[in-house]
mmCIF file of the N, C-alpha and C atoms, coordinates in Angstrom:
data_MODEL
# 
_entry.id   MODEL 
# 
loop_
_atom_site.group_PDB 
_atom_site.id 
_atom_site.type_symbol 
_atom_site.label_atom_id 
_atom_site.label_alt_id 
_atom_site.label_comp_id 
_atom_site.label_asym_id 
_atom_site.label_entity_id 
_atom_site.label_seq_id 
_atom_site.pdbx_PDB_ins_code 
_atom_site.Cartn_x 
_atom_site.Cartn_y 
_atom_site.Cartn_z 
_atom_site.occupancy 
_atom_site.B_iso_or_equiv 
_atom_site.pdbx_formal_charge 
_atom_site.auth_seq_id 
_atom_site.auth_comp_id 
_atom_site.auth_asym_id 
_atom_site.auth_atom_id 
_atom_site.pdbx_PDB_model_num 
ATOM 1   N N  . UNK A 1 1  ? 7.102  53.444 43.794 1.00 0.00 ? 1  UNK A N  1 
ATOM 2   C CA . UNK A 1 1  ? 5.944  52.589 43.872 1.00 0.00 ? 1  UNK A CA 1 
ATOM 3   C C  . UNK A 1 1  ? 6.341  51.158 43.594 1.00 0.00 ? 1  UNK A C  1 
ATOM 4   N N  . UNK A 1 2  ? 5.531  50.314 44.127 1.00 0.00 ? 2  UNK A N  1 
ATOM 5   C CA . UNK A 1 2  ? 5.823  48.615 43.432 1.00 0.00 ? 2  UNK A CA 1 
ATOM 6   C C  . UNK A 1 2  ? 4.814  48.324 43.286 1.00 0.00 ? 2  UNK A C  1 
ATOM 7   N N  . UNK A 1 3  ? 4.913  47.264 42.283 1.00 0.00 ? 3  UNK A N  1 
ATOM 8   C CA . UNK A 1 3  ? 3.490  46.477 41.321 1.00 0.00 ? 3  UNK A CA 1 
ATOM 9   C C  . UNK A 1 3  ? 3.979  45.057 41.507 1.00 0.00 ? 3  UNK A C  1 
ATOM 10  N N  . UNK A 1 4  ? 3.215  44.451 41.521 1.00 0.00 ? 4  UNK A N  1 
ATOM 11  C CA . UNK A 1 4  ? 3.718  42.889 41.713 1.00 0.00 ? 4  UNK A CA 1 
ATOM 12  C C  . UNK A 1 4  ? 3.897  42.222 40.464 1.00 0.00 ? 4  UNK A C  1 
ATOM 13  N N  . UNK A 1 5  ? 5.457  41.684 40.755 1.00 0.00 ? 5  UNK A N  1 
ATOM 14  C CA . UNK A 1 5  ? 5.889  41.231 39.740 1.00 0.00 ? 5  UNK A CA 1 
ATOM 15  C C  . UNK A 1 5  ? 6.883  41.858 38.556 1.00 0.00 ? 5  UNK A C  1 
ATOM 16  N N  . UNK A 1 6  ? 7.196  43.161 39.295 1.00 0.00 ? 6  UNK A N  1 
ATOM 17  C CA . UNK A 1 6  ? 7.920  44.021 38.877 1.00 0.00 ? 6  UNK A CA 1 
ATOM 18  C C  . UNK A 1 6  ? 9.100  44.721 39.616 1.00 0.00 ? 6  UNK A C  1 
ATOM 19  N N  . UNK A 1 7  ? 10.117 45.044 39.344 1.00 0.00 ? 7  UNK A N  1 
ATOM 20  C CA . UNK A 1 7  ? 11.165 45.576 39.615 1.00 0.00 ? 7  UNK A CA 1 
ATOM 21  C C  . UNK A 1 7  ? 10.599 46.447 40.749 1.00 0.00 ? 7  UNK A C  1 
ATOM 22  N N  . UNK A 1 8  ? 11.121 47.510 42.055 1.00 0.00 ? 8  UNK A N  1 
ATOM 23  C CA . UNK A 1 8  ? 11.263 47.842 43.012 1.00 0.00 ? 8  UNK A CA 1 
ATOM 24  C C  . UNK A 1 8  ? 11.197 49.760 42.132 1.00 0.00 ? 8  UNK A C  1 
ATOM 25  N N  . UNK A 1 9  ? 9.998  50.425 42.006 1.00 0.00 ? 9  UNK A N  1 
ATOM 26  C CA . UNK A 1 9  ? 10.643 51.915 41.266 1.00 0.00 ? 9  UNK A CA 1 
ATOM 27  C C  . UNK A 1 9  ? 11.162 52.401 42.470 1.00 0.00 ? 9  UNK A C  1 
ATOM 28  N N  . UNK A 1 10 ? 11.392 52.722 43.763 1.00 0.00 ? 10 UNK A N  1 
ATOM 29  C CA . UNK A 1 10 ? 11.656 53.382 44.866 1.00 0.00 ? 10 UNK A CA 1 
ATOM 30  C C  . UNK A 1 10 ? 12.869 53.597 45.297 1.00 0.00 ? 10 UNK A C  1 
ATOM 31  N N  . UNK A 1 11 ? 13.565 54.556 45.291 1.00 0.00 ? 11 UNK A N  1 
ATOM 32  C CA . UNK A 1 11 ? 14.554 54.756 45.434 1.00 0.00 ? 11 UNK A CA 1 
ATOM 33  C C  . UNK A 1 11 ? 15.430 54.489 47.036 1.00 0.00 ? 11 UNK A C  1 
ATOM 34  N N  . UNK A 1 12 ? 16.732 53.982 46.714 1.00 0.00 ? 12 UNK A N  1 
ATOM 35  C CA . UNK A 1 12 ? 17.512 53.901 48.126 1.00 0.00 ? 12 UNK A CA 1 
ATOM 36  C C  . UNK A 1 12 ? 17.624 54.844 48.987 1.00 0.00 ? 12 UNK A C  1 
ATOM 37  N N  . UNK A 1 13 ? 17.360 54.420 50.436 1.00 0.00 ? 13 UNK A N  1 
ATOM 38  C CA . UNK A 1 13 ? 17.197 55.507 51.261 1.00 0.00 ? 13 UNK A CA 1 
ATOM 39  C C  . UNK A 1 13 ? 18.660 55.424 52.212 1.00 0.00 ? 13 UNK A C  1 
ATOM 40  N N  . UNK A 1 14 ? 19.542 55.742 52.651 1.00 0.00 ? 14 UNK A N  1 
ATOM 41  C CA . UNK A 1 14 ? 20.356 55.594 53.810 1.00 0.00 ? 14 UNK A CA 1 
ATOM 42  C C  . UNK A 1 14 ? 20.205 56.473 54.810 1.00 0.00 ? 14 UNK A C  1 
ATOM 43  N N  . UNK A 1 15 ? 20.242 55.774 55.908 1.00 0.00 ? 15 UNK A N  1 
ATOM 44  C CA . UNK A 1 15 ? 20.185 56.847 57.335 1.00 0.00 ? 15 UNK A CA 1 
ATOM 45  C C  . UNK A 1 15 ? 21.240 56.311 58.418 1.00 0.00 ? 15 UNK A C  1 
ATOM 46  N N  . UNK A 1 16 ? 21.699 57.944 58.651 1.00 0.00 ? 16 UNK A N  1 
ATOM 47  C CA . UNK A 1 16 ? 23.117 57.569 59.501 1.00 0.00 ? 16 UNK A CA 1 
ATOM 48  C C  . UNK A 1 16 ? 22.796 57.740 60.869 1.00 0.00 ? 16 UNK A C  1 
ATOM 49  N N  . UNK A 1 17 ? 22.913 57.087 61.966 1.00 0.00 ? 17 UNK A N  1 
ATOM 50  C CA . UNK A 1 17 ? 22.571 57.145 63.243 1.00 0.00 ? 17 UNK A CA 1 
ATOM 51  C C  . UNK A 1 17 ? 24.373 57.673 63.673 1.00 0.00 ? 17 UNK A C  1 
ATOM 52  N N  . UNK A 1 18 ? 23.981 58.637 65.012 1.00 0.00 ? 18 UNK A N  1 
ATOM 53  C CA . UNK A 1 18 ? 25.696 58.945 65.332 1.00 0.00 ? 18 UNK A CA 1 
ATOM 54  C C  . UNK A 1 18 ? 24.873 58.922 66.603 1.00 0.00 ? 18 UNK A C  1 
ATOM 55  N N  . UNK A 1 19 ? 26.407 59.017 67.831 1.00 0.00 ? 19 UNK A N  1 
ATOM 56  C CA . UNK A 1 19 ? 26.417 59.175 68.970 1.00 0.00 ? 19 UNK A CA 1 
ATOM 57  C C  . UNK A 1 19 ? 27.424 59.274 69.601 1.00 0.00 ? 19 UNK A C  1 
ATOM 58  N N  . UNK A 1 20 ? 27.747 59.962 70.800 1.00 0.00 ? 20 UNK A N  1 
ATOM 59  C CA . UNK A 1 20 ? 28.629 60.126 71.080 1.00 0.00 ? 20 UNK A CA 1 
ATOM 60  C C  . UNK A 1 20 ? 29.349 59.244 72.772 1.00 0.00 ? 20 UNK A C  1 
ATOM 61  N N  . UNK A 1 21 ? 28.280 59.745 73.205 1.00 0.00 ? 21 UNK A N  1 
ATOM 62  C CA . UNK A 1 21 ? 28.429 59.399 74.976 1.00 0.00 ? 21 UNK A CA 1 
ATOM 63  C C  . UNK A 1 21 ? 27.593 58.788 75.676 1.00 0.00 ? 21 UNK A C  1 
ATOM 64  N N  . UNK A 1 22 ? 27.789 57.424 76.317 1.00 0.00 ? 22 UNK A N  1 
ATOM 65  C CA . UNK A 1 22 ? 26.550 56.313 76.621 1.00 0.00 ? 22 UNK A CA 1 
ATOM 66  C C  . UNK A 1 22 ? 26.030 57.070 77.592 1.00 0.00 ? 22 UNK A C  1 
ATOM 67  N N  . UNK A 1 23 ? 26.624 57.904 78.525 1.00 0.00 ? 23 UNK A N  1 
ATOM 68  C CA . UNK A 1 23 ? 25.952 58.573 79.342 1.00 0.00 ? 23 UNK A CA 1 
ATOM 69  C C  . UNK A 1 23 ? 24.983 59.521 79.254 1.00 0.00 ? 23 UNK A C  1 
ATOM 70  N N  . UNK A 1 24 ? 25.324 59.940 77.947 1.00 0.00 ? 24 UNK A N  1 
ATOM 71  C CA . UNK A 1 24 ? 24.010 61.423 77.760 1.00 0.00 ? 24 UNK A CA 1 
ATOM 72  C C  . UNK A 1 24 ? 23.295 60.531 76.372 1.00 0.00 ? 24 UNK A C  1 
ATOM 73  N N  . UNK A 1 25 ? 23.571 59.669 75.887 1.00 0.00 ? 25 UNK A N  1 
ATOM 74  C CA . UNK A 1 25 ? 22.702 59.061 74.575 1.00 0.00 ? 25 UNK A CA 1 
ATOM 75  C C  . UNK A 1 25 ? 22.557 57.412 75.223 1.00 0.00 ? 25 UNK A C  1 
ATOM 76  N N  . UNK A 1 26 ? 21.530 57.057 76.426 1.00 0.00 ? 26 UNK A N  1 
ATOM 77  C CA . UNK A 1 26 ? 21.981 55.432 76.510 1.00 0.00 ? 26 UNK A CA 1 
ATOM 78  C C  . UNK A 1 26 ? 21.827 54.752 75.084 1.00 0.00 ? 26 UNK A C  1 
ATOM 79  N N  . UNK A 1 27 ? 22.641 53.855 75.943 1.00 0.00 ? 27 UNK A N  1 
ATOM 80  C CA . UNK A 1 27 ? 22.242 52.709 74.032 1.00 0.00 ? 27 UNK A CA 1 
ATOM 81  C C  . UNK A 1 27 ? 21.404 52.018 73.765 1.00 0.00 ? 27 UNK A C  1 
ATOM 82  N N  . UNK A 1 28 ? 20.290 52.066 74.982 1.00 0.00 ? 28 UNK A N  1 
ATOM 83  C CA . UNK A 1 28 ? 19.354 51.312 74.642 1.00 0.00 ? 28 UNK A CA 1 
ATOM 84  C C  . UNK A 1 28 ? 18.753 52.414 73.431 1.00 0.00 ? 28 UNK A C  1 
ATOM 85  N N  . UNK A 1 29 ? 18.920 53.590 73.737 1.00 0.00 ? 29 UNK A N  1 
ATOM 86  C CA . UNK A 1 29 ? 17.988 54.349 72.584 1.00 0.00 ? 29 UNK A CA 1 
ATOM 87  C C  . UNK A 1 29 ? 18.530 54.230 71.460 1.00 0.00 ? 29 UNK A C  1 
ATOM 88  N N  . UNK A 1 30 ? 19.983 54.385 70.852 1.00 0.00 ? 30 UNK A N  1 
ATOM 89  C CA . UNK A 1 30 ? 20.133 54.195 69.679 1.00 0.00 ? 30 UNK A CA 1 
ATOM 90  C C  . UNK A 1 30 ? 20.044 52.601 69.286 1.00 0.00 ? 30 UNK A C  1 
ATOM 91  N N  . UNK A 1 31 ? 19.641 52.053 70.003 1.00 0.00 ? 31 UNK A N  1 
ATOM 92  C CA . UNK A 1 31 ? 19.296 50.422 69.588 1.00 0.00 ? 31 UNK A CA 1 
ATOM 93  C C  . UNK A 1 31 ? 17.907 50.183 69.276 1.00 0.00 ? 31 UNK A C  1 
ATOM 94  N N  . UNK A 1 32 ? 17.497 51.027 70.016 1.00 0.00 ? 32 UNK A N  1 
ATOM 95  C CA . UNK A 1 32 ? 15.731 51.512 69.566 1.00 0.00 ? 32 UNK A CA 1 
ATOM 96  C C  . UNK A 1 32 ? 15.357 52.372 68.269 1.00 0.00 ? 32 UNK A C  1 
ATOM 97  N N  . UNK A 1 33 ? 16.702 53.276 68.005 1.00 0.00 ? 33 UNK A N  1 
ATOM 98  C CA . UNK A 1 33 ? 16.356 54.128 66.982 1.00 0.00 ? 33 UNK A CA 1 
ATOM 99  C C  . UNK A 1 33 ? 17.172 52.920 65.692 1.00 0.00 ? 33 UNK A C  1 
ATOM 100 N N  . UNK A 1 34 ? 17.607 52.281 65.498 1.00 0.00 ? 34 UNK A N  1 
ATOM 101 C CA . UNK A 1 34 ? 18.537 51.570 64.610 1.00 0.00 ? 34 UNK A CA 1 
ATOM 102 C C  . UNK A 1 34 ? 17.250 50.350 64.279 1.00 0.00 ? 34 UNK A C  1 
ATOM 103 N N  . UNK A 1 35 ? 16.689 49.796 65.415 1.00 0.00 ? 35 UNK A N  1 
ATOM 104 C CA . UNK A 1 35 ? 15.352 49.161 65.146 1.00 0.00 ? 35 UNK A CA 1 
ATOM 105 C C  . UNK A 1 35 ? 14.568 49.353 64.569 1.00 0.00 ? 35 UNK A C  1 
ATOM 106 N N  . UNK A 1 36 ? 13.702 50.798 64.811 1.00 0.00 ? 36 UNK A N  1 
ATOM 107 C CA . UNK A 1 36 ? 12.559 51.645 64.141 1.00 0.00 ? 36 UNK A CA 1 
ATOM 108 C C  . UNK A 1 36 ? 13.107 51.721 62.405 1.00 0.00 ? 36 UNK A C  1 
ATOM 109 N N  . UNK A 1 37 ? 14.357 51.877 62.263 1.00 0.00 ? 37 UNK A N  1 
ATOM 110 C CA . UNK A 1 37 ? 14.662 52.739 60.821 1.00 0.00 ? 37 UNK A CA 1 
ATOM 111 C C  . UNK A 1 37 ? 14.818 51.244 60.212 1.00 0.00 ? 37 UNK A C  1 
ATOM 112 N N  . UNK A 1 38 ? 14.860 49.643 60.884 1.00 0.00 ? 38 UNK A N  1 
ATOM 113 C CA . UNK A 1 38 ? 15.089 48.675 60.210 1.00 0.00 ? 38 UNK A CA 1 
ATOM 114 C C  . UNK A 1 38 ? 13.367 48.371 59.623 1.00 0.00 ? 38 UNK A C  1 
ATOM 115 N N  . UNK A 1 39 ? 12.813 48.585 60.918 1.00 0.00 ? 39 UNK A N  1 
ATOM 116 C CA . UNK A 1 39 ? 11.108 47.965 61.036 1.00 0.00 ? 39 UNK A CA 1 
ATOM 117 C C  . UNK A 1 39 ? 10.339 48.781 59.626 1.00 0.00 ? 39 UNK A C  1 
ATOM 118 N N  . UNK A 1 40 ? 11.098 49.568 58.584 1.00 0.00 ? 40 UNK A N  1 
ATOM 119 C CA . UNK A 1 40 ? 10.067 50.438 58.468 1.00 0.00 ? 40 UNK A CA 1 
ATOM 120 C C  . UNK A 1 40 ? 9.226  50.102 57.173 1.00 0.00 ? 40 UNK A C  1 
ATOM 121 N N  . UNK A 1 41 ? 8.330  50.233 56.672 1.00 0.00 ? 41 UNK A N  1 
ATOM 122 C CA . UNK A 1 41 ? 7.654  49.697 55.612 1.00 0.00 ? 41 UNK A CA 1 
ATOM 123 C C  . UNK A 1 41 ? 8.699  49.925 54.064 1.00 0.00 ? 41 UNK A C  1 
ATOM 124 N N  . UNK A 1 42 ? 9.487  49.356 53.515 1.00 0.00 ? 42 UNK A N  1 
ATOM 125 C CA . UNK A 1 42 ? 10.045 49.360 52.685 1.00 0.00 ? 42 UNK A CA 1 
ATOM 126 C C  . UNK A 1 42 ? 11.049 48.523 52.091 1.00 0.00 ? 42 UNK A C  1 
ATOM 127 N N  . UNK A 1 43 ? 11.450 48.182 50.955 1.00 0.00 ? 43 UNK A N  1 
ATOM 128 C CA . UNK A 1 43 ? 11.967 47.158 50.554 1.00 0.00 ? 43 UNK A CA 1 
ATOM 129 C C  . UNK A 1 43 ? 13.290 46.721 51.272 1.00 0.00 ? 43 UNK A C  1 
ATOM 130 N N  . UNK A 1 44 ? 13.549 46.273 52.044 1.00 0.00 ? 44 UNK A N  1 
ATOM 131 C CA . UNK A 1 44 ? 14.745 45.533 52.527 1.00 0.00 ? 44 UNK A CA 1 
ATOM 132 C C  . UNK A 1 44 ? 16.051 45.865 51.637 1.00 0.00 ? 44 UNK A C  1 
ATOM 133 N N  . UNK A 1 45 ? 16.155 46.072 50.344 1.00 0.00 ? 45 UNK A N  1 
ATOM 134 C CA . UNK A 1 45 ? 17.273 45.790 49.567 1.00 0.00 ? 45 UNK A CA 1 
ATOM 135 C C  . UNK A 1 45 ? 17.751 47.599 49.166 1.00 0.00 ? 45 UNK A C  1 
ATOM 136 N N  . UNK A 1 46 ? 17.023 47.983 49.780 1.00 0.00 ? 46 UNK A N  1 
ATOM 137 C CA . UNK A 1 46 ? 16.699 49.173 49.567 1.00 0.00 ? 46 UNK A CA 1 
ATOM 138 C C  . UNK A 1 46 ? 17.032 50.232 50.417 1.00 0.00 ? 46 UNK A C  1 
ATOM 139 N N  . UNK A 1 47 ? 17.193 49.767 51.834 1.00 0.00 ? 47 UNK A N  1 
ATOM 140 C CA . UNK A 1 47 ? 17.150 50.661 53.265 1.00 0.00 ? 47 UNK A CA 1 
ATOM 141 C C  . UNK A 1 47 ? 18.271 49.874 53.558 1.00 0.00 ? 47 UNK A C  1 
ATOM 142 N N  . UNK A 1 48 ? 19.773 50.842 53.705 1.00 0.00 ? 48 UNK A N  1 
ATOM 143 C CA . UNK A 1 48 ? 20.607 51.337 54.350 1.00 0.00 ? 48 UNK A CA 1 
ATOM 144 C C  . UNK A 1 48 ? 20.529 51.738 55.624 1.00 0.00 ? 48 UNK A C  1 
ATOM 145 N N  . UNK A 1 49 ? 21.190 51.185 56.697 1.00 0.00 ? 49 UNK A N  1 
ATOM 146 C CA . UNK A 1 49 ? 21.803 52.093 57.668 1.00 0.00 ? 49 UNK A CA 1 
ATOM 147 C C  . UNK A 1 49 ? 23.002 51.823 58.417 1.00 0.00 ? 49 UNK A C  1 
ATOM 148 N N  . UNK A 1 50 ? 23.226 53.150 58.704 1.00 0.00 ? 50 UNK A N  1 
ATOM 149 C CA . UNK A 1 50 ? 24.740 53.232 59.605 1.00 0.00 ? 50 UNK A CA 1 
ATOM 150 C C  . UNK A 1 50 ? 25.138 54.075 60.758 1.00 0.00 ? 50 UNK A C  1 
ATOM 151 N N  . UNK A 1 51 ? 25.629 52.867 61.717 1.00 0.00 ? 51 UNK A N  1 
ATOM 152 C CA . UNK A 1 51 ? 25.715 53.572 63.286 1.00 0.00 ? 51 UNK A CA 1 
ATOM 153 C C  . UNK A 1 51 ? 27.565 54.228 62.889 1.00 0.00 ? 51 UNK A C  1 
ATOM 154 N N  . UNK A 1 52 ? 27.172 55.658 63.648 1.00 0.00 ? 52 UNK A N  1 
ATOM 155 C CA . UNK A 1 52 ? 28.654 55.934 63.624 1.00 0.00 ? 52 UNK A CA 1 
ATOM 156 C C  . UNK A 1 52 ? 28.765 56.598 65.675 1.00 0.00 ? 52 UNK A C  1 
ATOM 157 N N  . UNK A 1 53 ? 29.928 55.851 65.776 1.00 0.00 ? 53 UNK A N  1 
ATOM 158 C CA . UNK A 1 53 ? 30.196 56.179 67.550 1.00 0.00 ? 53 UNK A CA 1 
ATOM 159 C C  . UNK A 1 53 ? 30.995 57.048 67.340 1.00 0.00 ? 53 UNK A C  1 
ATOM 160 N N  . UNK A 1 54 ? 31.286 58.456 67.715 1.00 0.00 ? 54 UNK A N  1 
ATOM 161 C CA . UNK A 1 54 ? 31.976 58.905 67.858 1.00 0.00 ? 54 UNK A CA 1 
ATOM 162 C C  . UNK A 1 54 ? 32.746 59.020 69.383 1.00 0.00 ? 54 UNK A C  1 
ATOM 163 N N  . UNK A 1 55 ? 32.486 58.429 69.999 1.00 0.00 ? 55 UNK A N  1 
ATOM 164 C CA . UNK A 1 55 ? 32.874 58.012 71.648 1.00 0.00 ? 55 UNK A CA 1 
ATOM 165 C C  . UNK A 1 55 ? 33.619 56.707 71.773 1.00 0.00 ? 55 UNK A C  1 
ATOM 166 N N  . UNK A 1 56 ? 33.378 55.931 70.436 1.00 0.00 ? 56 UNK A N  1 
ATOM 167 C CA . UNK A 1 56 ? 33.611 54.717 71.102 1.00 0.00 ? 56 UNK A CA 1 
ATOM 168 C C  . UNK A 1 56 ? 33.687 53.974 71.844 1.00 0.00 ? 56 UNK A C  1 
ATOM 169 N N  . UNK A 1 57 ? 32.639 54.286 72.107 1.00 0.00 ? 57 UNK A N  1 
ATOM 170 C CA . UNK A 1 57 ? 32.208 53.730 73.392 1.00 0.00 ? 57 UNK A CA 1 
ATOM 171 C C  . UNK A 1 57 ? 32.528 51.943 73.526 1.00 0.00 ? 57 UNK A C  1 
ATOM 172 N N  . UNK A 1 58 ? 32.774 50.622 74.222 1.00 0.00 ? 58 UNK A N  1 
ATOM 173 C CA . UNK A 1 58 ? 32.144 49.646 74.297 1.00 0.00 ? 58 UNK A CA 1 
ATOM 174 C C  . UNK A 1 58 ? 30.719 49.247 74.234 1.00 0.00 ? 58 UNK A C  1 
ATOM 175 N N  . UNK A 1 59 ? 30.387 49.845 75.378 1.00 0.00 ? 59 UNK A N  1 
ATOM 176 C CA . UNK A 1 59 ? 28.659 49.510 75.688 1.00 0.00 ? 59 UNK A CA 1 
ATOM 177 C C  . UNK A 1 59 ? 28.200 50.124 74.852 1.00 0.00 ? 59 UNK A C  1 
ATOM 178 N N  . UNK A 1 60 ? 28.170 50.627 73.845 1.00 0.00 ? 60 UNK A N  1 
ATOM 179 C CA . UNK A 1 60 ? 27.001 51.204 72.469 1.00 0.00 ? 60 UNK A CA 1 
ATOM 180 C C  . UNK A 1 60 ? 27.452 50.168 71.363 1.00 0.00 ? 60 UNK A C  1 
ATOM 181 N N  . UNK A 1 61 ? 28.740 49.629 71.596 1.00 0.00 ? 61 UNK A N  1 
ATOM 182 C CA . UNK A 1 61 ? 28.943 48.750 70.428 1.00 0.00 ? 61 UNK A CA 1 
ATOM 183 C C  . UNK A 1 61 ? 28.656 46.964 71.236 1.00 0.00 ? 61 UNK A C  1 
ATOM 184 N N  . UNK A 1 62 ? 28.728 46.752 72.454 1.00 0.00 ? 62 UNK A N  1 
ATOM 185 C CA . UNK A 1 62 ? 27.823 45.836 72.517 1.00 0.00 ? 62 UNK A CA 1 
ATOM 186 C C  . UNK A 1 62 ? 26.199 45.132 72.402 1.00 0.00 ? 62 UNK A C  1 
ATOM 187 N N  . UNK A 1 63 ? 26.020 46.857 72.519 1.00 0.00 ? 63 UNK A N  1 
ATOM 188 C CA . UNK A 1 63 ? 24.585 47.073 72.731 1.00 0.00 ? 63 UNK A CA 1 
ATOM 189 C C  . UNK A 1 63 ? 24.030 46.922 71.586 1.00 0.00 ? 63 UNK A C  1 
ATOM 190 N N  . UNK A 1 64 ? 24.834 46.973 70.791 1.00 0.00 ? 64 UNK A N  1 
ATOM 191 C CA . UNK A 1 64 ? 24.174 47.042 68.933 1.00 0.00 ? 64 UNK A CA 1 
ATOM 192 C C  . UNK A 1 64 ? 24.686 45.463 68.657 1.00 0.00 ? 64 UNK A C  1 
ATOM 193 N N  . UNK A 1 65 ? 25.286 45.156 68.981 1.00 0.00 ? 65 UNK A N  1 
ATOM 194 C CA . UNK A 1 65 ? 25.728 43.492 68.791 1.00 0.00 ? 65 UNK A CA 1 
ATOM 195 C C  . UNK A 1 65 ? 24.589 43.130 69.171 1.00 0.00 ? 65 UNK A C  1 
ATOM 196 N N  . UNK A 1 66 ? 24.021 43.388 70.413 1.00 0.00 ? 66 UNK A N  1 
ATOM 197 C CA . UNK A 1 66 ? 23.040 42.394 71.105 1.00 0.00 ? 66 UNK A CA 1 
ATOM 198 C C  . UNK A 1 66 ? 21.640 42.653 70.136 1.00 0.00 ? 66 UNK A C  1 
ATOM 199 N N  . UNK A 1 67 ? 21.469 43.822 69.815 1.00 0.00 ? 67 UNK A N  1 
ATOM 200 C CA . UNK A 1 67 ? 20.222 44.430 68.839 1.00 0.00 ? 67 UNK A CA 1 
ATOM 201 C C  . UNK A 1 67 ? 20.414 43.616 67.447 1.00 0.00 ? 67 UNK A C  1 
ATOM 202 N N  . UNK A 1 68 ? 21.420 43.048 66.826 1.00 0.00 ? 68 UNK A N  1 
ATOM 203 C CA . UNK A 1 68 ? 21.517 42.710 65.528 1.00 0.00 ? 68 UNK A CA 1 
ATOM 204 C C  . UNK A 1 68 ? 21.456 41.459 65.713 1.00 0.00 ? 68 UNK A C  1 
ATOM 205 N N  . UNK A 1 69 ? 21.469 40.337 66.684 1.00 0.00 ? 69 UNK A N  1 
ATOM 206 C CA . UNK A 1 69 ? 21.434 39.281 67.167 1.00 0.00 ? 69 UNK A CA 1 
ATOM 207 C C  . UNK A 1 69 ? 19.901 39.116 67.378 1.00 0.00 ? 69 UNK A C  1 
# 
């Protein structure tokens, strides 16, 4: 919970986004899903997240450049 003017009681959340293949996961979606989990009602200092490619793809790691921009 938060009270104004008081410390943050809510605990840290992290969420790991993975993917593998731009072809069967485009990147617009995990740029959409990396968005949603930023947008979400909760303290900023608080919400963690992390893209992991297991494809390594380029285009999923440009695609997230262009999303964090």
């Amino acid at each position: 919970y938060e009270r104004e003017g008081e410390p943050s009681q809510l605990a840290a959340v992290d969420f790991f986004v993975s993917t593998v293949d731009p072809l069967k996961e485009p990147p617009l979606i995990t740029a959409n899903t990396v968005l949603s989990i930023l947008a979400v009602d909760y303290p900023v200092d608080k919400v963690s997240c992390y893209v992991s490619d297991d494809g390594a793809a380029m285009l999923t790691f440009e695609s997230l450049v262009e999303t964090a921009e």
